[in-house]
N, CA, C and O atoms as CSV, one atom per row, in Angstrom:
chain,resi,resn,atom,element,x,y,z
A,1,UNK,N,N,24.086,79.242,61.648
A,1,UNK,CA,C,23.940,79.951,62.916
A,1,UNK,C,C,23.287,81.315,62.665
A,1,UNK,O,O,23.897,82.120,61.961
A,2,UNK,N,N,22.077,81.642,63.192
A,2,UNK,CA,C,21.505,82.886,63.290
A,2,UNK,C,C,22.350,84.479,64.095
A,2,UNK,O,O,22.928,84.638,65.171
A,3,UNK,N,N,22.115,85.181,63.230
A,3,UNK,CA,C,22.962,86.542,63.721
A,3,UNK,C,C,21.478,86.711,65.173
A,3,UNK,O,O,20.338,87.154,65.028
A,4,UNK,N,N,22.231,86.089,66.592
A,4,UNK,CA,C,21.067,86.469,67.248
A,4,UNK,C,C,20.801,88.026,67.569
A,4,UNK,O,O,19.653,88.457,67.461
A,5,UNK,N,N,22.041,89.018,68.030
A,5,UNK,CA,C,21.729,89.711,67.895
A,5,UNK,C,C,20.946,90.930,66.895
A,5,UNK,O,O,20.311,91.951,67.157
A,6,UNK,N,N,21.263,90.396,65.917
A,6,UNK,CA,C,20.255,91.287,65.226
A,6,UNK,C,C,19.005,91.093,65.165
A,6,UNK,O,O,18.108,91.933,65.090
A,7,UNK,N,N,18.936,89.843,65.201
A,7,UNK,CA,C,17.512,89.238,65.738
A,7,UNK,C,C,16.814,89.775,66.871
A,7,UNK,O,O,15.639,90.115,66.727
A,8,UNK,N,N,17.194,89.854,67.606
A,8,UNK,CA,C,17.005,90.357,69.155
A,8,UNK,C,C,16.441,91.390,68.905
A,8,UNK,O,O,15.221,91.551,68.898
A,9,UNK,N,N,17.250,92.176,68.679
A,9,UNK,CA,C,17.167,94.017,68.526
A,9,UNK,C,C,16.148,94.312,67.667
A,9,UNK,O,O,15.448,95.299,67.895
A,10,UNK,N,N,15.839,93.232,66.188
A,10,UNK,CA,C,14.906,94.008,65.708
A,10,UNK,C,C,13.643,93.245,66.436
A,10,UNK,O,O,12.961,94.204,66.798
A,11,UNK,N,N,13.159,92.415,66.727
A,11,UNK,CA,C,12.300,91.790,67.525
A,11,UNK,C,C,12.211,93.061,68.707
A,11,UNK,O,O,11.142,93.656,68.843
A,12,UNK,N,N,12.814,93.246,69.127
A,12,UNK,CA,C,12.706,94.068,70.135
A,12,UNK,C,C,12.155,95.829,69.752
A,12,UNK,O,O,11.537,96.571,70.515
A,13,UNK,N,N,12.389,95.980,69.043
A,13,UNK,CA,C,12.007,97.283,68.380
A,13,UNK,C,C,10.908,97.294,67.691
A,13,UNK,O,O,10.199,98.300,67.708
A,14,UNK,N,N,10.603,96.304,67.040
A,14,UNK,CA,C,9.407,95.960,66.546
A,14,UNK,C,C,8.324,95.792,68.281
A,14,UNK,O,O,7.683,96.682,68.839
A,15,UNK,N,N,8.441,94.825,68.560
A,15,UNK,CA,C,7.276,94.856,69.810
A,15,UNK,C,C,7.029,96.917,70.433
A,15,UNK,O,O,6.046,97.581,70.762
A,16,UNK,N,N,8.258,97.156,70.327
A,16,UNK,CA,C,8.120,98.600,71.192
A,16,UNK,C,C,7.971,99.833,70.682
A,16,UNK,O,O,7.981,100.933,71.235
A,17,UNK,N,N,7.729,99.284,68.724
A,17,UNK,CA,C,7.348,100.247,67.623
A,17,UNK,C,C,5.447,99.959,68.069
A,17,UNK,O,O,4.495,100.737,68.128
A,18,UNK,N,N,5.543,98.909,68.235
A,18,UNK,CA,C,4.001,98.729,68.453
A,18,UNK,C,C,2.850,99.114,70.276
A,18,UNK,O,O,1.692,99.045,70.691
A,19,UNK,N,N,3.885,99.403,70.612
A,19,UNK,CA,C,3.548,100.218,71.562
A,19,UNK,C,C,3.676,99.233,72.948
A,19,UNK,O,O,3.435,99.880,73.967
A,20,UNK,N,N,3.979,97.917,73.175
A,20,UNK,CA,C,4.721,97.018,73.813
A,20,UNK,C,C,5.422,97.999,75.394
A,20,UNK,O,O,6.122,99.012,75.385
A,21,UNK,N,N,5.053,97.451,76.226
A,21,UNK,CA,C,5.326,97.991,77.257
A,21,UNK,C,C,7.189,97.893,77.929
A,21,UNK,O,O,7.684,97.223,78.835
A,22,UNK,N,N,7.491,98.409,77.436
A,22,UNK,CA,C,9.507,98.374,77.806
A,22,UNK,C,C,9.804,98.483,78.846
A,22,UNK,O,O,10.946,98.931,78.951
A,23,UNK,N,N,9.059,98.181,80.241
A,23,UNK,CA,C,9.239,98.306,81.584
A,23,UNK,C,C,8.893,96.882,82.100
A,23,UNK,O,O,9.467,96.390,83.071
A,24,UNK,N,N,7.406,95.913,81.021
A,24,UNK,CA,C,7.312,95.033,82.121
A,24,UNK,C,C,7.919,94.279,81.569
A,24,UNK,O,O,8.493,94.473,80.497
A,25,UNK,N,N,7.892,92.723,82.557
A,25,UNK,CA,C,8.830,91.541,83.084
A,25,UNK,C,C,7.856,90.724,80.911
A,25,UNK,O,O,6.828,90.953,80.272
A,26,UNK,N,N,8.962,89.929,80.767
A,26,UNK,CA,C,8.691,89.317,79.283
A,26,UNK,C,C,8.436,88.051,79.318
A,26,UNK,O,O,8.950,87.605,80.345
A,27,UNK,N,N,7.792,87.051,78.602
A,27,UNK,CA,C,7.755,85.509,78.951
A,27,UNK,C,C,8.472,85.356,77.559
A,27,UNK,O,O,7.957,85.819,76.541
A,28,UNK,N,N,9.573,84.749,77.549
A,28,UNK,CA,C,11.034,84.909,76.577
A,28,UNK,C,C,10.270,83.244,76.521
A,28,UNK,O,O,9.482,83.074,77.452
A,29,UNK,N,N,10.388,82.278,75.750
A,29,UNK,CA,C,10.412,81.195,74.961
A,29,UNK,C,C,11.047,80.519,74.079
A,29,UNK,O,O,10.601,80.572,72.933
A,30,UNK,N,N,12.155,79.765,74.319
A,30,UNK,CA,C,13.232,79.200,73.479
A,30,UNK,C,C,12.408,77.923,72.963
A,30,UNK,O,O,11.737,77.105,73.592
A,31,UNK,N,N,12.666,78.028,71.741
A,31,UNK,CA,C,12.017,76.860,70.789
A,31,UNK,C,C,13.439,75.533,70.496
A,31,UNK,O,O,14.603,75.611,70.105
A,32,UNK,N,N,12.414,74.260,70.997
A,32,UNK,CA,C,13.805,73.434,70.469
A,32,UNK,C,C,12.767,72.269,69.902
A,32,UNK,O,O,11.631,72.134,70.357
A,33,UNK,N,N,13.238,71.570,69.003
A,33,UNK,CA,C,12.612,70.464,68.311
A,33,UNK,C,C,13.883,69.485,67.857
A,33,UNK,O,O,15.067,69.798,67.978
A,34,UNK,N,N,13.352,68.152,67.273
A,34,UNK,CA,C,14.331,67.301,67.148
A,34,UNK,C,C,13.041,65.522,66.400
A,34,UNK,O,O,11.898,65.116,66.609
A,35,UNK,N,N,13.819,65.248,65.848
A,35,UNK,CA,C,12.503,63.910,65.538
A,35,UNK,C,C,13.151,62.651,67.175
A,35,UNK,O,O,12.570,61.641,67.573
A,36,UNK,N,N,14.215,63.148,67.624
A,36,UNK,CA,C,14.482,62.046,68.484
A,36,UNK,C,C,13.941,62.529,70.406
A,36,UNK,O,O,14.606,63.122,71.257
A,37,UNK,N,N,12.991,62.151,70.461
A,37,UNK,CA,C,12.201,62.527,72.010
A,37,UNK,C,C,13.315,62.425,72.581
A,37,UNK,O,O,13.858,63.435,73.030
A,38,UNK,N,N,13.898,61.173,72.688
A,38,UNK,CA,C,15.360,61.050,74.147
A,38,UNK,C,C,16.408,62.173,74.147
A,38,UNK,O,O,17.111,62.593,75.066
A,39,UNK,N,N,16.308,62.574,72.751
A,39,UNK,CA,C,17.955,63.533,72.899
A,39,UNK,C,C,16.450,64.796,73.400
A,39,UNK,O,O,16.660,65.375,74.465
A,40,UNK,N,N,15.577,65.029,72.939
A,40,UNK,CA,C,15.009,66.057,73.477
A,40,UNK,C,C,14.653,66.286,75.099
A,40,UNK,O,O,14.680,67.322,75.764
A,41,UNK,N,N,14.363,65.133,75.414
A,41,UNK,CA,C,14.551,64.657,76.685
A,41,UNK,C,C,15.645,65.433,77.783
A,41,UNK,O,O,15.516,66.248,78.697
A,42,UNK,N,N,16.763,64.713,77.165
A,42,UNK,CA,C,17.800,64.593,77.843
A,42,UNK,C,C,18.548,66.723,77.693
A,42,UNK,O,O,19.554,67.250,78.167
A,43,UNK,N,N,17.866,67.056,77.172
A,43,UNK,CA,C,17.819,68.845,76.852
A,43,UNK,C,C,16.928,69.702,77.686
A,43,UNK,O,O,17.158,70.851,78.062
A,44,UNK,N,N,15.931,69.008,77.905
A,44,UNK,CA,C,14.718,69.324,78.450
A,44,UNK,C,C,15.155,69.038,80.303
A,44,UNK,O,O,14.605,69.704,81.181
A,45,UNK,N,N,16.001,68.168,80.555
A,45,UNK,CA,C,16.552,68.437,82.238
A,45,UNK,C,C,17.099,69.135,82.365
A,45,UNK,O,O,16.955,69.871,83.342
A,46,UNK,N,N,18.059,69.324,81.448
A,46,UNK,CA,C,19.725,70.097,81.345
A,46,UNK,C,C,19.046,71.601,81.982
A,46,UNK,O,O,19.248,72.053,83.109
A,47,UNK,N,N,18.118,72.256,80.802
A,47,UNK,CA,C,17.415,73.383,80.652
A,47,UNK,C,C,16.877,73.755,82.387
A,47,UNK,O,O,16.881,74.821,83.002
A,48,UNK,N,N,16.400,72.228,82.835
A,48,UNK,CA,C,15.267,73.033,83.632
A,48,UNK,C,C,15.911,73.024,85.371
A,48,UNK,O,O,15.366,73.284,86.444
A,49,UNK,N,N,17.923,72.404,84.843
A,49,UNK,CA,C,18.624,72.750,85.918
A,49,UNK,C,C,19.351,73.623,86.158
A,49,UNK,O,O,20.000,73.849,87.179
A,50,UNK,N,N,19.218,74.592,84.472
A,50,UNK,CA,C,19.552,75.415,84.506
A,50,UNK,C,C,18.782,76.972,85.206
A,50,UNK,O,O,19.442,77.928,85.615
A,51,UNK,N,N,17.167,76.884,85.196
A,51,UNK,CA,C,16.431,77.418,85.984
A,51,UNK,C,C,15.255,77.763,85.167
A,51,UNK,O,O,14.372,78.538,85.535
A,52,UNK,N,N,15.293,77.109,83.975
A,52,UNK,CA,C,14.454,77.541,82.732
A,52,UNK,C,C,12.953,76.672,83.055
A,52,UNK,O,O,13.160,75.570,83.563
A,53,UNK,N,N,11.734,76.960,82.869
A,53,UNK,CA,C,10.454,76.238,83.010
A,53,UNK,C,C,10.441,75.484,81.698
A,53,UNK,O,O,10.766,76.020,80.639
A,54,UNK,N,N,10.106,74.392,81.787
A,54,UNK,CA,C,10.322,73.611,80.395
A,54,UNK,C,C,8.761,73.056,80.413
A,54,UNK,O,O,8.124,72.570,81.347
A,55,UNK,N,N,8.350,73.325,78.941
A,55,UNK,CA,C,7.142,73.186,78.664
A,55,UNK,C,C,6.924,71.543,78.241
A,55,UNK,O,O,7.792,71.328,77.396
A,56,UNK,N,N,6.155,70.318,78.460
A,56,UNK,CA,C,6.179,69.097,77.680
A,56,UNK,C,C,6.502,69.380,76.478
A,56,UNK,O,O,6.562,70.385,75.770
A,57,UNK,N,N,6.729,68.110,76.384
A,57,UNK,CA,C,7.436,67.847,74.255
A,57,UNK,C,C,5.720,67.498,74.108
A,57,UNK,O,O,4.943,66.821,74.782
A,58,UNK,N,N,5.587,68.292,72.925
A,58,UNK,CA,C,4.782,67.470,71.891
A,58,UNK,C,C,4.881,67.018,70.773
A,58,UNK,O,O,5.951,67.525,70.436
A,59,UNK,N,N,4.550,66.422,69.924
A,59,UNK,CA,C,4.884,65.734,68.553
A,59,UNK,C,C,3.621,67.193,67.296
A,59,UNK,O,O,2.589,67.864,67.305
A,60,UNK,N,N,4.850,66.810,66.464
A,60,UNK,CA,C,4.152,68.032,65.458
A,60,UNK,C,C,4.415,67.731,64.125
A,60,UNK,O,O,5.536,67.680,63.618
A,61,UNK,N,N,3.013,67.469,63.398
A,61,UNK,CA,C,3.730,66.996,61.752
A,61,UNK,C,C,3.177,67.990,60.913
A,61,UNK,O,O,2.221,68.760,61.001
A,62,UNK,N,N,4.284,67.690,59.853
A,62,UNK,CA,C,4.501,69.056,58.819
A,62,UNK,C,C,3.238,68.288,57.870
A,62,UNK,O,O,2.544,67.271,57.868
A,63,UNK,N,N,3.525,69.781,56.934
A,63,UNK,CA,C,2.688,69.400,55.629
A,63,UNK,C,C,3.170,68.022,54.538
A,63,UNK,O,O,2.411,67.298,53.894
A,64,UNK,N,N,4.634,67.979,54.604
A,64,UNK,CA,C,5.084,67.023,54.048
A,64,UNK,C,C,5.477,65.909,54.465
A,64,UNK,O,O,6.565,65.402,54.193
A,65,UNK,N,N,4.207,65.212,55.496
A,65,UNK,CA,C,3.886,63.990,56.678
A,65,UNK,C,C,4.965,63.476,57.317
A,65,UNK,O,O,4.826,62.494,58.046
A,66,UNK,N,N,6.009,63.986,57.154
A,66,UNK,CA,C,7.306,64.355,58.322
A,66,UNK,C,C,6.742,64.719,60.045
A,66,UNK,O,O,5.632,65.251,60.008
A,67,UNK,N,N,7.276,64.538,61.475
A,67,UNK,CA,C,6.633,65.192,62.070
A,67,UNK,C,C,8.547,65.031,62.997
A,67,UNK,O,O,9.621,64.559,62.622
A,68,UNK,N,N,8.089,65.690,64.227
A,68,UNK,CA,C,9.438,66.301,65.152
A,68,UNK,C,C,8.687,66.388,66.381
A,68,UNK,O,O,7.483,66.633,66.313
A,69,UNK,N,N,9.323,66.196,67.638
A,69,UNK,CA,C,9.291,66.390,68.902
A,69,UNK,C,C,9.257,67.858,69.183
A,69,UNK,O,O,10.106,68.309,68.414
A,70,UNK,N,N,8.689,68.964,69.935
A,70,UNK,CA,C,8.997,69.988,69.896
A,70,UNK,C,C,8.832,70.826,71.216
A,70,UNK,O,O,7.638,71.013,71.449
A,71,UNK,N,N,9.821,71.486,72.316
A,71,UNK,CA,C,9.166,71.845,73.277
A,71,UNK,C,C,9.744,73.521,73.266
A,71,UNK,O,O,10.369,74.033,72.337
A,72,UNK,N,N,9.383,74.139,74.452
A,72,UNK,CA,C,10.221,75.311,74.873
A,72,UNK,C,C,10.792,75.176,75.855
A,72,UNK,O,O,10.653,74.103,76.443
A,73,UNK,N,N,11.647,76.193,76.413
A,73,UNK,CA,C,12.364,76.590,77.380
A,73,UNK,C,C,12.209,77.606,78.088
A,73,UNK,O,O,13.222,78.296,77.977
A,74,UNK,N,N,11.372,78.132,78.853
A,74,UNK,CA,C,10.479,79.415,79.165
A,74,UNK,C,C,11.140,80.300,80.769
A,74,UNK,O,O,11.191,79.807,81.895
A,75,UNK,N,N,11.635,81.918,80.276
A,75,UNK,CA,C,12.078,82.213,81.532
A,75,UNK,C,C,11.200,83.782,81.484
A,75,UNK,O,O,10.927,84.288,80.395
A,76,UNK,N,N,10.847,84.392,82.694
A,76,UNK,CA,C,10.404,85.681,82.582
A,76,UNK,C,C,11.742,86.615,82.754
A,76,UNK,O,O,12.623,86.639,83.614
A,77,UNK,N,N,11.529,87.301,81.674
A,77,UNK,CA,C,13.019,88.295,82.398
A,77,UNK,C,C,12.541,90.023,81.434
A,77,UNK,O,O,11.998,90.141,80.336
A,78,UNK,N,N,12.965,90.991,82.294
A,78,UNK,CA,C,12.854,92.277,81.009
A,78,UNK,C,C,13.570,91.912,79.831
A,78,UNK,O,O,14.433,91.041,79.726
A,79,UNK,N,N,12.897,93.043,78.535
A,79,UNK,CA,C,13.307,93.184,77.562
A,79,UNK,C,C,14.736,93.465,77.117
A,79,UNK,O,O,15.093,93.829,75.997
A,80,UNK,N,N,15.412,93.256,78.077
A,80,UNK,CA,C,17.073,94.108,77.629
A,80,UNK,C,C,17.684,92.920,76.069
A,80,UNK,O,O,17.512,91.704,75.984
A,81,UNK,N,N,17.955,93.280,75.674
A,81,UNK,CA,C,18.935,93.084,74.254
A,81,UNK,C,C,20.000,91.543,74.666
A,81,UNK,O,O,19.918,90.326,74.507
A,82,UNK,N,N,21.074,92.649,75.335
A,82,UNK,CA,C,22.044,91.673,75.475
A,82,UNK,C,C,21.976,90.741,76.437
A,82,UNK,O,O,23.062,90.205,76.656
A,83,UNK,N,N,21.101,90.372,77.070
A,83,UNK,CA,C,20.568,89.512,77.930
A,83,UNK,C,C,20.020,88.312,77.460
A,83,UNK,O,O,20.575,87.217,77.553
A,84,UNK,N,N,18.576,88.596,76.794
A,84,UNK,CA,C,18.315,87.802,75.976
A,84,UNK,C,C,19.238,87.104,74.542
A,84,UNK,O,O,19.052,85.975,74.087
A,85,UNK,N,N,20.017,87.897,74.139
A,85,UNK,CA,C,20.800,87.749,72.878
A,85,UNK,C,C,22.005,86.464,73.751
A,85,UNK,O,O,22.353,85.433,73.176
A,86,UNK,N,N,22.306,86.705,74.675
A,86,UNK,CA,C,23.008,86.126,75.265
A,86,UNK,C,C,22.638,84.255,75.351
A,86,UNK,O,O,23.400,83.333,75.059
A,87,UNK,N,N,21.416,84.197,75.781
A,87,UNK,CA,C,20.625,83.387,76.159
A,87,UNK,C,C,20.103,82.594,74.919
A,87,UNK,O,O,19.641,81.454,74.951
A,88,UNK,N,N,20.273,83.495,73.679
A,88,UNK,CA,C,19.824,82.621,72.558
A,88,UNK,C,C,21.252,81.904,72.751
A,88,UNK,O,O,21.106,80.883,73.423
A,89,UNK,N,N,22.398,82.092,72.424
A,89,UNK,CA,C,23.844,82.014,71.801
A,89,UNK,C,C,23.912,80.680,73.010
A,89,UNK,O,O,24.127,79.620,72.422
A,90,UNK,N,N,23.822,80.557,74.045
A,90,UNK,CA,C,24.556,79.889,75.113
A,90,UNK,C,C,23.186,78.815,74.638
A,90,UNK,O,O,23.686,78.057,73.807
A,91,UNK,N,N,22.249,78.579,74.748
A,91,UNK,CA,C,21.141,77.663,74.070
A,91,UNK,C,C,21.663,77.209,73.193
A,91,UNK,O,O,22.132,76.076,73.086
A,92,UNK,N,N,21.635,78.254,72.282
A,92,UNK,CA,C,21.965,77.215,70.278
A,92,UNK,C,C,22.999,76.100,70.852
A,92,UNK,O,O,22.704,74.915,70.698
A,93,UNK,N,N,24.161,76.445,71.486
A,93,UNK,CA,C,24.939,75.752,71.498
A,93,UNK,C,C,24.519,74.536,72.755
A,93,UNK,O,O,25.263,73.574,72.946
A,94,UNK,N,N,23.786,74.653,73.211
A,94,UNK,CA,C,23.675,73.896,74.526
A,94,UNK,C,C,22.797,72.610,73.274
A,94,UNK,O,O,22.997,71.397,73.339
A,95,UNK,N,N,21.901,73.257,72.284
A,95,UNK,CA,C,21.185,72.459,71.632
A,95,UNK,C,C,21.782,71.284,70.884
A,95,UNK,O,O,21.478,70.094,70.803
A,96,UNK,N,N,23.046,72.284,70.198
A,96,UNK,CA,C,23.539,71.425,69.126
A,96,UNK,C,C,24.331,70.631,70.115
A,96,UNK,O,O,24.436,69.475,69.706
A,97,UNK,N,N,24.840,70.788,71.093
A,97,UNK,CA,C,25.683,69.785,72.159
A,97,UNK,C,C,25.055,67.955,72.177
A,97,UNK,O,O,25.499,66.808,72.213
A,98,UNK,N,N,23.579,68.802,72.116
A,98,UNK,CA,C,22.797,67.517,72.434
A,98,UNK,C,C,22.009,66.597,71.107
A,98,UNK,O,O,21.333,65.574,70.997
A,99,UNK,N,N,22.597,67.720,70.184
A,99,UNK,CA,C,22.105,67.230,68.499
A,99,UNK,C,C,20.567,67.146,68.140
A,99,UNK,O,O,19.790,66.544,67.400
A,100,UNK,N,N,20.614,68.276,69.280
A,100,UNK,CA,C,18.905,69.215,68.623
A,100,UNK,C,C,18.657,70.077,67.807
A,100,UNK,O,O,19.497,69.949,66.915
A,101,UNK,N,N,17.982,70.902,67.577
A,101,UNK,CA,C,17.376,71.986,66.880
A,101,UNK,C,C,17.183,72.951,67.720
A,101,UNK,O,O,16.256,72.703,68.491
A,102,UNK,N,N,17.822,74.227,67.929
A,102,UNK,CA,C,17.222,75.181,68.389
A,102,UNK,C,C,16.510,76.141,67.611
A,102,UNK,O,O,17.283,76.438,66.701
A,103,UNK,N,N,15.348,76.848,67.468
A,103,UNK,CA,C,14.608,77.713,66.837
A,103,UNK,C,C,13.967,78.577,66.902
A,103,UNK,O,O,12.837,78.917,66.551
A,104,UNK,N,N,15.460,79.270,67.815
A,104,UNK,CA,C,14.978,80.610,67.959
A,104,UNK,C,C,14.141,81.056,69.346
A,104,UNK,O,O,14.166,80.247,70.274
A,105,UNK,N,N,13.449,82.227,69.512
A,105,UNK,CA,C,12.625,82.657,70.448
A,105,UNK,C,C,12.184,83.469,70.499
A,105,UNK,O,O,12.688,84.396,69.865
A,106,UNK,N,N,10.811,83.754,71.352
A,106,UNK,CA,C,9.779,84.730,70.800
A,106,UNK,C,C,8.868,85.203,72.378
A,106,UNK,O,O,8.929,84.852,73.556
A,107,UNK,N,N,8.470,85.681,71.985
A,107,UNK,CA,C,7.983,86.469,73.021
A,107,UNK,C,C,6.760,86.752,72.940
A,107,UNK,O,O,6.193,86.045,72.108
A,108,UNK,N,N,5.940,87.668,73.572
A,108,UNK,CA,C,4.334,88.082,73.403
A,108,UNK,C,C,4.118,89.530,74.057
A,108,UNK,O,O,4.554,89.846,75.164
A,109,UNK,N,N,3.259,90.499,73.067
A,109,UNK,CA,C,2.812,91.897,73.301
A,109,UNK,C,C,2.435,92.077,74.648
A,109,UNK,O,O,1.374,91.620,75.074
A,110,UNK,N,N,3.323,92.787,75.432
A,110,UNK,CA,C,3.140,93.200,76.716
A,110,UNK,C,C,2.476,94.889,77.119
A,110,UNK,O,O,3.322,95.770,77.275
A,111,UNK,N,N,0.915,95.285,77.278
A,111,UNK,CA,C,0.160,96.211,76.959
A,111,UNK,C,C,-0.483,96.536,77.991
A,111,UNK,O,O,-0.769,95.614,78.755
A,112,UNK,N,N,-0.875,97.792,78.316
A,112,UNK,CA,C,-1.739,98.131,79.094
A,112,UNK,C,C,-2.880,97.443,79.462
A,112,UNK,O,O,-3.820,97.417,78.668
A,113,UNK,N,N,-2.985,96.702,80.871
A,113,UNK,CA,C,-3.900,95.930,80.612
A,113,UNK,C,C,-5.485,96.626,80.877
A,113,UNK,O,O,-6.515,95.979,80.686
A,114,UNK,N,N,-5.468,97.819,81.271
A,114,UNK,CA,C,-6.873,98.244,80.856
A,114,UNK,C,C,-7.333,98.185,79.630
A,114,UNK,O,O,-8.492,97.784,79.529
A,115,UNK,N,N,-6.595,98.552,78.355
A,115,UNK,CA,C,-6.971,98.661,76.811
A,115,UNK,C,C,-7.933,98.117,76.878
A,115,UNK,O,O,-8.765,98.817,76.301
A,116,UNK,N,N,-8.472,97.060,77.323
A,116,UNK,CA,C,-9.600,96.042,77.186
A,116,UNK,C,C,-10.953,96.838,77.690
A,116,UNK,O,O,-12.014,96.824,77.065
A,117,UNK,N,N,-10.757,97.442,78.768
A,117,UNK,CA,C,-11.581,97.776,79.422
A,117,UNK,C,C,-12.723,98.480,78.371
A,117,UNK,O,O,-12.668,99.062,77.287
A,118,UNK,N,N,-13.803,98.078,79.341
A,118,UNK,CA,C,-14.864,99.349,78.280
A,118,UNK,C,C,-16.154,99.343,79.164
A,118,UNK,O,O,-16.718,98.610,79.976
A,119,UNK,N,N,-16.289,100.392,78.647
A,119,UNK,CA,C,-17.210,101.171,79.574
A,119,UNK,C,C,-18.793,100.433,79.920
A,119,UNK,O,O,-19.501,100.897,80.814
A,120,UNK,N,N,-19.297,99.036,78.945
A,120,UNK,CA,C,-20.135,98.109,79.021
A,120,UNK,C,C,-19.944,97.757,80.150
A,120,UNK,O,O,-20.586,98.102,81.142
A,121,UNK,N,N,-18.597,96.682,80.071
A,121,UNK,CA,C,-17.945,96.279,81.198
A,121,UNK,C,C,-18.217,96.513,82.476
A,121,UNK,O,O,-17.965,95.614,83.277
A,122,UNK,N,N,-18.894,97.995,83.036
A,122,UNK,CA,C,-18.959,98.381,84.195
A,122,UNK,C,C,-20.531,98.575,84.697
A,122,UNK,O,O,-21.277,99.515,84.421
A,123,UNK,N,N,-20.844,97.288,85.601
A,123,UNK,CA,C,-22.184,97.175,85.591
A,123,UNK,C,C,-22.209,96.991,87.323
A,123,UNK,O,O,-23.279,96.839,87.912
């Protein structure tokens, strides 16, 4: 079992060491995989009655020609800690209920979206 909170927190400090915007809304992504589609399946309703957007399973093979079912669990919510930390903990276990894999969750750099801008750009 992963210490989620510490996970959380430094994930979280890290995005907002990097200059990560700590006000807007986050696309949070729970990773679950499993080699058995049905039990992934049957995780993948649970999730999306719970209010979570559930991404299709796809199939994914390793380097060592092994492969696994693999989808997410996708909610927008702010950056707060114990929120998300929460949400890993009540998952893991919702996973292993169903004799999946949970793996964790991740997020993406939320930035000023002018940065891009440039002065070419304006024609």
């Amino acid at each position: 079992m992963e210490n989620w909170q510490e996970f959380t927190e430094e994930t979280i400090a890290a995005l907002l060491e990097d200059g990560s915007d700590p006000d807007a809304m986050y696309t949070i992504e729970h990773h679950f995989y499993d080699q058995d589609f049905n039990k992934l399946e049957k995780l993948a309703v649970e999730l999306f009655k719970l209010g979570y957007e559930v991404t299709d399973a796809e199939e994914v093979e390793f380097e060592d020609g092994g492969s696994a079912w693999v989808f997410d669990a996708i909610r927008e919510q702010s950056l707060e800690a114990a929120s998300i930390t929460a949400d890993a903990i009540k998952l893991e276990a919702l996973a292993k209920k169903h004799q999946v894999e949970y793996d964790g969750w991740g997020t993406y750099f939320e930035g000023d979206e002018d940065e891009d801008w440039d002065e070419d750009d304006e024609e």
